[in-house]
GUVOFI-385094 format. One record per atom (N, C-alpha, C, O): atom name; x negated, y negated, z negated; residue number from 1; residue in three letters. Coordinates in pm, whole numbers. Layout:
// residues N
+-------+--------+--------+--------+-----+---------+
: atomo :     c1 :     c2 :     c3 : num : residuo :
+-------+--------+--------+--------+-----+---------+
:    CA :      X :      Y :      Z : NUM :     ala :
...
+-------+--------+--------+--------+-----+---------+
***
This chain:
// residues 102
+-------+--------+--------+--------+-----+---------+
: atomo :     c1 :     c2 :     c3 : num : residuo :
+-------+--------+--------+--------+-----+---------+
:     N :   4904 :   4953 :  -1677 :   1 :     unk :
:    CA :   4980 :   4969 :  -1555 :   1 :     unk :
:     C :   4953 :   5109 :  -1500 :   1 :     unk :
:     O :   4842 :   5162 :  -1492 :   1 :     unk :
:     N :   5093 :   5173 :  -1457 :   2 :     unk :
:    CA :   5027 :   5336 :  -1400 :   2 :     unk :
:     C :   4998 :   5320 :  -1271 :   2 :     unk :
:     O :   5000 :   5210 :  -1216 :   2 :     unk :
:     N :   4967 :   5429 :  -1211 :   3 :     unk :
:    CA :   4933 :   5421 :  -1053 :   3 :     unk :
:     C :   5027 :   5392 :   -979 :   3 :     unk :
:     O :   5019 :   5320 :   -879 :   3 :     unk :
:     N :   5145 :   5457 :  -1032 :   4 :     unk :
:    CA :   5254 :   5445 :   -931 :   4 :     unk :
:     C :   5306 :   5266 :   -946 :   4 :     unk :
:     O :   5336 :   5185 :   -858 :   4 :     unk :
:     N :   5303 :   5256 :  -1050 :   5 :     unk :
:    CA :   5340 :   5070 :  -1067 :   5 :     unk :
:     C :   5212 :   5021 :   -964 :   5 :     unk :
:     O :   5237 :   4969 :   -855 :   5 :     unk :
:     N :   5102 :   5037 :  -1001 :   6 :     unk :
:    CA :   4956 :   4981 :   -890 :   6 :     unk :
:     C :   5029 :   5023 :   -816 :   6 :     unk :
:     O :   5111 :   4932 :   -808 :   6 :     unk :
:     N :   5072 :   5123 :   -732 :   7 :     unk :
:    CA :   5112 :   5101 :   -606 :   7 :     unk :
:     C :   5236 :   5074 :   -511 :   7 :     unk :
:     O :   5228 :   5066 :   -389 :   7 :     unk :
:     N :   5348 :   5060 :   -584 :   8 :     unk :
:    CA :   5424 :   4996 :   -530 :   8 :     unk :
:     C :   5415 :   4868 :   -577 :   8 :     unk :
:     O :   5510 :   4798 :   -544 :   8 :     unk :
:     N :   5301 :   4797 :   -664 :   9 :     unk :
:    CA :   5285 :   4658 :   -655 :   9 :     unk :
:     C :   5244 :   4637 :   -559 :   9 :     unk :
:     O :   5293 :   4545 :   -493 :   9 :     unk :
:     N :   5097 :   4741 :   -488 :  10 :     unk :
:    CA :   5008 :   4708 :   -358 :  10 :     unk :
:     C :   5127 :   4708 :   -198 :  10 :     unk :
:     O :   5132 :   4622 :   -109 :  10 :     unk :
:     N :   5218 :   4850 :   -212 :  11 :     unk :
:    CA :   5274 :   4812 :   -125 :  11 :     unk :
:     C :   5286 :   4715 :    -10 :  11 :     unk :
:     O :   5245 :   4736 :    104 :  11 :     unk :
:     N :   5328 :   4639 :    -40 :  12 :     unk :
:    CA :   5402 :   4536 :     68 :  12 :     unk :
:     C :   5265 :   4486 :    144 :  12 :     unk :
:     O :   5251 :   4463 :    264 :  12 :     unk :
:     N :   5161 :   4476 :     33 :  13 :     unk :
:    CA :   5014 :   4421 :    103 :  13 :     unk :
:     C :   4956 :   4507 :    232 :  13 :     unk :
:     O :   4899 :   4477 :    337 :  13 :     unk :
:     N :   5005 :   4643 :    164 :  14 :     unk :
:    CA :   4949 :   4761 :    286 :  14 :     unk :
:     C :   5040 :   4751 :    375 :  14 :     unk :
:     O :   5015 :   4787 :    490 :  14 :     unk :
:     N :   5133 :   4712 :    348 :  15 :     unk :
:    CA :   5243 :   4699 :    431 :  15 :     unk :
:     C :   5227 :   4604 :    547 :  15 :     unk :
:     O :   5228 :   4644 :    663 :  15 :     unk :
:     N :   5211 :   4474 :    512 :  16 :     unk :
:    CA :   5119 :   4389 :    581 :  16 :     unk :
:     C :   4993 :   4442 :    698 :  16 :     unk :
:     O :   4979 :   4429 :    819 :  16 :     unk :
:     N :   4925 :   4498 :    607 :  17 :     unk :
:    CA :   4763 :   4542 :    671 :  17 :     unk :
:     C :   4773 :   4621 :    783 :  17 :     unk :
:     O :   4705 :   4607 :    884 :  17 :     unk :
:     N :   4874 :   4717 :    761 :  18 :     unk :
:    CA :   4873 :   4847 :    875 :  18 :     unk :
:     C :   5014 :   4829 :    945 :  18 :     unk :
:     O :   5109 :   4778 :    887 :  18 :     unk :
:     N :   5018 :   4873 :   1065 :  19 :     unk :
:    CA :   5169 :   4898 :   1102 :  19 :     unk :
:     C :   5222 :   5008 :   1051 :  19 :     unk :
:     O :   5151 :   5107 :   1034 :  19 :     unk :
:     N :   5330 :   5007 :   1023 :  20 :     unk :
:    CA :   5468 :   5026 :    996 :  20 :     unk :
:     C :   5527 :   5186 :   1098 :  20 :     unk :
:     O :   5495 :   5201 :   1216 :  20 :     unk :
:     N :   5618 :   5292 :   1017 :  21 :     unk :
:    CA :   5652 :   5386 :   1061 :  21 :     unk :
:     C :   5733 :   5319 :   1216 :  21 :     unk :
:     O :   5819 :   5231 :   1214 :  21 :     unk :
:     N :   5705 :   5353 :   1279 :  22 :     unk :
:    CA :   5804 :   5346 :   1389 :  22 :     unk :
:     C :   5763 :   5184 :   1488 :  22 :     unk :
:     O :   5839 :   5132 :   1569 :  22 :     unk :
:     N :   5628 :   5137 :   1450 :  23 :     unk :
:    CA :   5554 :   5074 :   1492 :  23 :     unk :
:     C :   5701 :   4944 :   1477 :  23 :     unk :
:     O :   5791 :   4955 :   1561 :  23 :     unk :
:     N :   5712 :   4832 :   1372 :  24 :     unk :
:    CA :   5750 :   4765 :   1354 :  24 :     unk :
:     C :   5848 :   4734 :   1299 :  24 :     unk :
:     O :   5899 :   4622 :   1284 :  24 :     unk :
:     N :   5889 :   4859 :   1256 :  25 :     unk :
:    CA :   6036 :   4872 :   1185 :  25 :     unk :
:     C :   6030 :   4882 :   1011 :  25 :     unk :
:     O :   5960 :   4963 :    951 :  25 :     unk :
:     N :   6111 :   4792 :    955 :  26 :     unk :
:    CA :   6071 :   4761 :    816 :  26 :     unk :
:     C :   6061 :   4905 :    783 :  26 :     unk :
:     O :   6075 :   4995 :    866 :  26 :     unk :
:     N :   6034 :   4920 :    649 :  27 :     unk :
:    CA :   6003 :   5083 :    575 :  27 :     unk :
:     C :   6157 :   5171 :    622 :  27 :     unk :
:     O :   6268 :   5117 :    634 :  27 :     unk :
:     N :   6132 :   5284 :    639 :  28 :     unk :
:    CA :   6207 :   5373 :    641 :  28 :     unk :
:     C :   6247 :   5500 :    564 :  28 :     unk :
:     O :   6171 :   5597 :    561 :  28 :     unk :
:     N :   6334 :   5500 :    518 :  29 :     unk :
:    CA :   6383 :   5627 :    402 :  29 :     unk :
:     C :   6495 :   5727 :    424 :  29 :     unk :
:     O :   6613 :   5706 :    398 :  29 :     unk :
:     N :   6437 :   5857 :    483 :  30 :     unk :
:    CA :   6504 :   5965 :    466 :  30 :     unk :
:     C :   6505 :   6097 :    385 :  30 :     unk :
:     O :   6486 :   6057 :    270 :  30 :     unk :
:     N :   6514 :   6203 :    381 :  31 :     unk :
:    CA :   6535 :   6372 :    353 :  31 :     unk :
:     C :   6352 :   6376 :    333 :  31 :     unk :
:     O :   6273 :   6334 :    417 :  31 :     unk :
:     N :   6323 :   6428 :    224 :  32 :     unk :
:    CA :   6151 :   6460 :    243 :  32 :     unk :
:     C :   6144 :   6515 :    364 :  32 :     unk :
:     O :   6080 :   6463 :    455 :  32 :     unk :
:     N :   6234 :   6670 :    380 :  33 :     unk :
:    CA :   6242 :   6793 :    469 :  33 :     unk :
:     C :   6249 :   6704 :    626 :  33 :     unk :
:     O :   6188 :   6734 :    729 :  33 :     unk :
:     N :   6333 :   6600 :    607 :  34 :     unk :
:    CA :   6348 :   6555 :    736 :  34 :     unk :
:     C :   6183 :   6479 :    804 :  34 :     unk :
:     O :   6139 :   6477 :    919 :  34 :     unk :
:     N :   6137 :   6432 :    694 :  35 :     unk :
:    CA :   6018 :   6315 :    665 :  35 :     unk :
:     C :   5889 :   6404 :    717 :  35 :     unk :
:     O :   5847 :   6376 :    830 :  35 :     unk :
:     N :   5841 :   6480 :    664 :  36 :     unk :
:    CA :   5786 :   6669 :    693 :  36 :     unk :
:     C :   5773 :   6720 :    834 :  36 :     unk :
:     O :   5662 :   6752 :    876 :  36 :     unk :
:     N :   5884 :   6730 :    912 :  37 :     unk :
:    CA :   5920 :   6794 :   1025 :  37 :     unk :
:     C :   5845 :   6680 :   1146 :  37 :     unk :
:     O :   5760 :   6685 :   1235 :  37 :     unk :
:     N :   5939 :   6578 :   1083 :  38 :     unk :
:    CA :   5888 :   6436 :   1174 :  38 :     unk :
:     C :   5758 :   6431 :   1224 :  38 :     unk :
:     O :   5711 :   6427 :   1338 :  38 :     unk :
:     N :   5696 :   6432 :   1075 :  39 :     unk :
:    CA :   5545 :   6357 :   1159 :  39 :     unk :
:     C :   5464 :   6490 :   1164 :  39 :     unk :
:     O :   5346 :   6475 :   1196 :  39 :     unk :
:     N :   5513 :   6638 :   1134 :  40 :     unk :
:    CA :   5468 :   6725 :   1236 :  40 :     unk :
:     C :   5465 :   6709 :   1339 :  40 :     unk :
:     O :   5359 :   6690 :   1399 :  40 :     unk :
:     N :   5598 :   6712 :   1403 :  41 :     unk :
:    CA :   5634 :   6750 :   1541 :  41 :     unk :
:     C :   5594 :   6603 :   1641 :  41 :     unk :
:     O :   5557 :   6614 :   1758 :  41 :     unk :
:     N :   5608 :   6465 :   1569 :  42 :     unk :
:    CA :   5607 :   6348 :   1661 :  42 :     unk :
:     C :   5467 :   6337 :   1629 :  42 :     unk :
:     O :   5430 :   6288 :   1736 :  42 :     unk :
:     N :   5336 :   6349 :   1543 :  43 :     unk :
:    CA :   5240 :   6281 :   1558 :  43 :     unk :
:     C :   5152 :   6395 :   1497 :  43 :     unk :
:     O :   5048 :   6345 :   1454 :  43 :     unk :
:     N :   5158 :   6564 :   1475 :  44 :     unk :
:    CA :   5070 :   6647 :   1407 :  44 :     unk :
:     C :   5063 :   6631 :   1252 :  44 :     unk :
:     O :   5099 :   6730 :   1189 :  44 :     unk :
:     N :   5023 :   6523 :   1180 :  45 :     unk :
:    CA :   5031 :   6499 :   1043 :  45 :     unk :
:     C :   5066 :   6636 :    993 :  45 :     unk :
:     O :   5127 :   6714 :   1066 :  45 :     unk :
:     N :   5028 :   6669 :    870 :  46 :     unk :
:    CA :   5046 :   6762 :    781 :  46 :     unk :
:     C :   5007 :   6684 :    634 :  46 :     unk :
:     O :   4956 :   6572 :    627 :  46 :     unk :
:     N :   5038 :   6758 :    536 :  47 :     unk :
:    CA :   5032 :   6687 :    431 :  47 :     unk :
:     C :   4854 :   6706 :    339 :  47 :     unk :
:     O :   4795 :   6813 :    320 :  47 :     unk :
:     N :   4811 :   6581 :    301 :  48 :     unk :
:    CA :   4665 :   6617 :    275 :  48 :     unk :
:     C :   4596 :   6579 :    105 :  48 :     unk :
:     O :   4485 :   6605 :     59 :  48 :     unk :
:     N :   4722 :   6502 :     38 :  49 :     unk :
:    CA :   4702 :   6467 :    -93 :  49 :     unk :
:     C :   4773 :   6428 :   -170 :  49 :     unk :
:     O :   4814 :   6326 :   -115 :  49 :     unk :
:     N :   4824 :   6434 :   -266 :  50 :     unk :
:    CA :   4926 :   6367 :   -344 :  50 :     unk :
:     C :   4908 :   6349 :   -503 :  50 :     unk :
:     O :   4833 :   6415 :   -575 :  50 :     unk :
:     N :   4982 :   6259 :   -537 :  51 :     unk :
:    CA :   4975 :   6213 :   -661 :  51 :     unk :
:     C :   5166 :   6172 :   -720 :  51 :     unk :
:     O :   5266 :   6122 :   -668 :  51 :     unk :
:     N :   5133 :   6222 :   -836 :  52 :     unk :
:    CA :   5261 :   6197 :   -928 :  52 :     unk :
:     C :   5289 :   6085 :   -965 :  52 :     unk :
:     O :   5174 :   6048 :   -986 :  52 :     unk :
:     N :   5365 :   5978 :   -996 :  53 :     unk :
:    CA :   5421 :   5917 :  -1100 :  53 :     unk :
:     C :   5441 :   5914 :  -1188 :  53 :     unk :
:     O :   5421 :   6025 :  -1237 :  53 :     unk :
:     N :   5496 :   5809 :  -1299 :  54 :     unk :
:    CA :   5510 :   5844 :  -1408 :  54 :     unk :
:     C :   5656 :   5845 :  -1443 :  54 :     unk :
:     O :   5704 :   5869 :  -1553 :  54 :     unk :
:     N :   5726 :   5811 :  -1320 :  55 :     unk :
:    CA :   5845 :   5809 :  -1307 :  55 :     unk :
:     C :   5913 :   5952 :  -1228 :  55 :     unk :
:     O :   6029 :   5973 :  -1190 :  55 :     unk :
:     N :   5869 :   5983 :  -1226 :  56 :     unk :
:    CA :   5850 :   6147 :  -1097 :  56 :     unk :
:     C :   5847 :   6107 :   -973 :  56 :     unk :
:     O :   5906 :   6196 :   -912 :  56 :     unk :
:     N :   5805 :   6003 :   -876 :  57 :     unk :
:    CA :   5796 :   5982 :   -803 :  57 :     unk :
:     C :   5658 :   6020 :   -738 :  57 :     unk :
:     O :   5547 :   5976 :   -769 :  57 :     unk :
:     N :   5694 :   6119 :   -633 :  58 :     unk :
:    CA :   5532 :   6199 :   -536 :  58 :     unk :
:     C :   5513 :   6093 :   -453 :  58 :     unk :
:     O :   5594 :   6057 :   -367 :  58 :     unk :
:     N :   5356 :   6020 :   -489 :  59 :     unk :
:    CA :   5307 :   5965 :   -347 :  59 :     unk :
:     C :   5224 :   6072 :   -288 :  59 :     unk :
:     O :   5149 :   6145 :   -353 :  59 :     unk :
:     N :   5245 :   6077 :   -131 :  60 :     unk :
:    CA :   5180 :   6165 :    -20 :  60 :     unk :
:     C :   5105 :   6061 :     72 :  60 :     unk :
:     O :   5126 :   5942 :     96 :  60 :     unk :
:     N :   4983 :   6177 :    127 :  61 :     unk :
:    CA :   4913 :   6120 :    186 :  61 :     unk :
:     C :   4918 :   6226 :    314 :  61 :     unk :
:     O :   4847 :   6326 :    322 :  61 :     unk :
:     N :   5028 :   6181 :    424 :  62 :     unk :
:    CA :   5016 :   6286 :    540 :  62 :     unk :
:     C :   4896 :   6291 :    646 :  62 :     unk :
:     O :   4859 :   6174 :    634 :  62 :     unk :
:     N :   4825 :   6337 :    724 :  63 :     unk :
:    CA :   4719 :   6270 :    808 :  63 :     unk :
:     C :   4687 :   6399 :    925 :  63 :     unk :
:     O :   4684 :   6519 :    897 :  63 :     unk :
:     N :   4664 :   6334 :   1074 :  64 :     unk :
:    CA :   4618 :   6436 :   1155 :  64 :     unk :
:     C :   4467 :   6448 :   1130 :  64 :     unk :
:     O :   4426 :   6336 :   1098 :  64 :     unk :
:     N :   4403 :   6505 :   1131 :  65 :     unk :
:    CA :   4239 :   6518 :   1186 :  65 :     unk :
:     C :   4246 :   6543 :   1304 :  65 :     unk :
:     O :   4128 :   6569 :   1325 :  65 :     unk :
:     N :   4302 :   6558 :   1411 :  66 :     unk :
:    CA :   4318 :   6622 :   1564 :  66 :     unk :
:     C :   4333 :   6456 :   1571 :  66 :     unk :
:     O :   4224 :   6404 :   1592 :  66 :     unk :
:     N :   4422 :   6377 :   1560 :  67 :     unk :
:    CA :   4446 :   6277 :   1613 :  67 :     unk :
:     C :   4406 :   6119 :   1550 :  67 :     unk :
:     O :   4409 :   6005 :   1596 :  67 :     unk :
:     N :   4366 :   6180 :   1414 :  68 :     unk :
:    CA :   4337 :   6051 :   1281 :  68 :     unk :
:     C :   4487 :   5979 :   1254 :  68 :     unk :
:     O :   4513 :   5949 :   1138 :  68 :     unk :
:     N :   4542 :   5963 :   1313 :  69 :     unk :
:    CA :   4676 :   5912 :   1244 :  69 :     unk :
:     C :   4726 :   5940 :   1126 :  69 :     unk :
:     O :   4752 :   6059 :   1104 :  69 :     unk :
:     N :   4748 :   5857 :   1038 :  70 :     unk :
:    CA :   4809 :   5864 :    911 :  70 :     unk :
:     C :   4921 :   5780 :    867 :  70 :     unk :
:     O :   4960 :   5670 :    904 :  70 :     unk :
:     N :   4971 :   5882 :    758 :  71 :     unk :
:    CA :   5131 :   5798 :    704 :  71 :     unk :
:     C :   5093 :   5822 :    551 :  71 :     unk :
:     O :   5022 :   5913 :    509 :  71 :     unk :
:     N :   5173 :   5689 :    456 :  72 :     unk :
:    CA :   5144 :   5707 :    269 :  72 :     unk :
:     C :   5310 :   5717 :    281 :  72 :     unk :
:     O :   5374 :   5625 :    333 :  72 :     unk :
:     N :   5363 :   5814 :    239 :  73 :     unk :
:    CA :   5502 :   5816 :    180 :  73 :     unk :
:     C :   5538 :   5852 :     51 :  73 :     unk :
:     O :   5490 :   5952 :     -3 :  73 :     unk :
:     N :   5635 :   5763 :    -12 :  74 :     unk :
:    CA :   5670 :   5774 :   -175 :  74 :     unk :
:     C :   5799 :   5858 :   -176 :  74 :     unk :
:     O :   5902 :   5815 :   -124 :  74 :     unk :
:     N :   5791 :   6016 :   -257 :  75 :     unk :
:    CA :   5900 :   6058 :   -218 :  75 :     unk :
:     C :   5941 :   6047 :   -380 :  75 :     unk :
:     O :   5873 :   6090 :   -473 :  75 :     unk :
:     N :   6098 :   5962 :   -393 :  76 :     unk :
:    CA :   6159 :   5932 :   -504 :  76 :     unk :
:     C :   6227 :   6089 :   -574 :  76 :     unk :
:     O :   6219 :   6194 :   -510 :  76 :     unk :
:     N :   6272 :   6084 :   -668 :  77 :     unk :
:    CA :   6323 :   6233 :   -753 :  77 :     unk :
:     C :   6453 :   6258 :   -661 :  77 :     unk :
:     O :   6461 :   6379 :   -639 :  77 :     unk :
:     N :   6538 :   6201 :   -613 :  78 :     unk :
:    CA :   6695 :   6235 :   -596 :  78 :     unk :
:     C :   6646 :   6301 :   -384 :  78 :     unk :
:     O :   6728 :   6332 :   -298 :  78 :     unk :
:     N :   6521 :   6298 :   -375 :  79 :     unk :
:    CA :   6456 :   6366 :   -292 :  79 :     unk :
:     C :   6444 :   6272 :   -136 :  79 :     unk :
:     O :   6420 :   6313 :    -23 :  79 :     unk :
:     N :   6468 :   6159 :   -178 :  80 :     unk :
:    CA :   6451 :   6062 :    -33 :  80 :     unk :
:     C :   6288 :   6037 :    -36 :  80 :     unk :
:     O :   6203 :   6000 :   -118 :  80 :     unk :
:     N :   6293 :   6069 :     70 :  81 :     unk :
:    CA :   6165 :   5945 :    122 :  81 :     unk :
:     C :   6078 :   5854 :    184 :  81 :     unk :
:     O :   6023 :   5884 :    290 :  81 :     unk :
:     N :   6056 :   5719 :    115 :  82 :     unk :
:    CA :   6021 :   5637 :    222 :  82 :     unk :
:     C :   5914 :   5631 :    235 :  82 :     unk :
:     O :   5841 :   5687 :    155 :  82 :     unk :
:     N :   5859 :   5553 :    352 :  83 :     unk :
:    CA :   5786 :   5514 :    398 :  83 :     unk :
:     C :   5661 :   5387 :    346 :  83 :     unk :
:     O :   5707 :   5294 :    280 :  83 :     unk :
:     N :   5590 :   5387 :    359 :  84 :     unk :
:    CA :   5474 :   5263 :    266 :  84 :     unk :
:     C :   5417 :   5193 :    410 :  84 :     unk :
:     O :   5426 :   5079 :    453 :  84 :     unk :
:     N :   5338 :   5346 :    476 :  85 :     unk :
:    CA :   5229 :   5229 :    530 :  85 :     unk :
:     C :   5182 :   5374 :    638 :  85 :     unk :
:     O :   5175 :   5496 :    620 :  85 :     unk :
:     N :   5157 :   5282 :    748 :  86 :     unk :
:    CA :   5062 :   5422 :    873 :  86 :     unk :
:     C :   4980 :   5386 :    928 :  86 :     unk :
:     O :   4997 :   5265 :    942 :  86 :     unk :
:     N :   4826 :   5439 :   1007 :  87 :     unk :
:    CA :   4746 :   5407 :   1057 :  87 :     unk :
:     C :   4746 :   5488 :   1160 :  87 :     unk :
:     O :   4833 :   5561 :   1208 :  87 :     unk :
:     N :   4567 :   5451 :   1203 :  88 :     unk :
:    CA :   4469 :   5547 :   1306 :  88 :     unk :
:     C :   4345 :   5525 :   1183 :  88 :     unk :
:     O :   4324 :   5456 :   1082 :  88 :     unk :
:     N :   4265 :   5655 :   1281 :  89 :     unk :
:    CA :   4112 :   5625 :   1218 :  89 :     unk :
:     C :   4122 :   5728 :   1082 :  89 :     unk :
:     O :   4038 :   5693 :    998 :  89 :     unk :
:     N :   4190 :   5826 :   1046 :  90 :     unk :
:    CA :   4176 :   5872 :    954 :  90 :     unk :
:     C :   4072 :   5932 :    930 :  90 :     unk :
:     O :   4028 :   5980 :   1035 :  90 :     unk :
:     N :   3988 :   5963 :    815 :  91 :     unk :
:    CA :   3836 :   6075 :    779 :  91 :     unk :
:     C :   3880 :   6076 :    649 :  91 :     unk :
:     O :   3930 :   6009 :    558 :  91 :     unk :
:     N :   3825 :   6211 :    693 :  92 :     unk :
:    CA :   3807 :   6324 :    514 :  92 :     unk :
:     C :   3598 :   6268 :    483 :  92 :     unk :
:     O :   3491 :   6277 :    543 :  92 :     unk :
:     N :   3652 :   6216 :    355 :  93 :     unk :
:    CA :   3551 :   6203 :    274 :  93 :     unk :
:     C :   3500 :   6355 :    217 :  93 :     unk :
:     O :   3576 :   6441 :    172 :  93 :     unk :
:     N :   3338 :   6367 :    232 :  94 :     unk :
:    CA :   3271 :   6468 :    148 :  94 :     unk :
:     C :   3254 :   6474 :     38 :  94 :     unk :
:     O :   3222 :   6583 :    -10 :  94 :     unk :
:     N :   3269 :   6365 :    -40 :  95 :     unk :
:    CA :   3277 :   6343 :   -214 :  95 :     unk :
:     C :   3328 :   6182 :   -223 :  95 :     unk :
:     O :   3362 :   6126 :   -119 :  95 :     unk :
:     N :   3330 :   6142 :   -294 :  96 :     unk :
:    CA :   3386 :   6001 :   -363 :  96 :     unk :
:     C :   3263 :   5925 :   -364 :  96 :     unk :
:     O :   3166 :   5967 :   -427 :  96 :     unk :
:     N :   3257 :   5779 :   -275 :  97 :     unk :
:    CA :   3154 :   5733 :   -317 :  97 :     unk :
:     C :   3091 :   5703 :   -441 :  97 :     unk :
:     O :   3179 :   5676 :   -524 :  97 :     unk :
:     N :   2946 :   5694 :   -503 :  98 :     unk :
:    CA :   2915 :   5662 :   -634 :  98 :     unk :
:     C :   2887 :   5470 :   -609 :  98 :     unk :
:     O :   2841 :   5408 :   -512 :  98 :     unk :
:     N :   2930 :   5429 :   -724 :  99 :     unk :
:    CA :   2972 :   5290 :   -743 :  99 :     unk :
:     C :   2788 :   5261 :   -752 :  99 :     unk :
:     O :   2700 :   5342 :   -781 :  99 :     unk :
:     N :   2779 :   5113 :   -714 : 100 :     unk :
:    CA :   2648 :   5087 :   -731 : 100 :     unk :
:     C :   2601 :   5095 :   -848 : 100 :     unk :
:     O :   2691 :   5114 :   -931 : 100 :     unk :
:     N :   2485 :   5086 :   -897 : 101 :     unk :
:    CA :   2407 :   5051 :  -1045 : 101 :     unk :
:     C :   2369 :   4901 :  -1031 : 101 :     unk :
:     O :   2314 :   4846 :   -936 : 101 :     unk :
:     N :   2416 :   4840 :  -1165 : 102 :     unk :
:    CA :   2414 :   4738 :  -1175 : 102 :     unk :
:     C :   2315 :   4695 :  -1256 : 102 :     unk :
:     O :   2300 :   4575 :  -1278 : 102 :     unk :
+-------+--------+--------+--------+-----+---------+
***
């Protein structure tokens, strides 16, 4: 299974877990450019990580540090993009935790 299948399988779960762009409104899909501007201007967000598909589909990881708010958006090839999942509470990790020894 690739990542991008792991994660639009996880989807709907995160979807569940966190609220939702626009605080209750099912997923939303527009213009990346439009998607970009947005959660500049309405919530600071800038863009802080991303990962490819195997389909060409960019998952992004937008996030303030001024405010911790965060958005996961999947931007598809024909250049839309929606929405997954948004929080509070965001932190930048200093390294990757190491898994216990077993």
């Amino acid at each position: 299974m690739t990542d991008l299948e792991r994660a639009l399988l996880l989807s709907p779960l995160l979807a569940l877990a966190a609220p939702t762009y626009g605080h209750s409104q099912p997923a939303t899909c527009l213009p990346r450019a439009a998607l970009v501007e947005d959660l500049g201007t309405r919530y600071g967000e800038t863009p802080q990580s991303i990962g490819l598909g195997s389909n060409n589909a960019l998952m992004e990881l937008f996030a303030s540090r001024e405010t911790g708010t965060w958005t996961i958006a999947l931007t598809l090839p024909n250049g839309q993009s929606c929405l997954i999942a948004s929080g509070q509470a965001f932190e930048t990790l200093q390294s990757a935790p190491k898994p216990p020894r077993a």
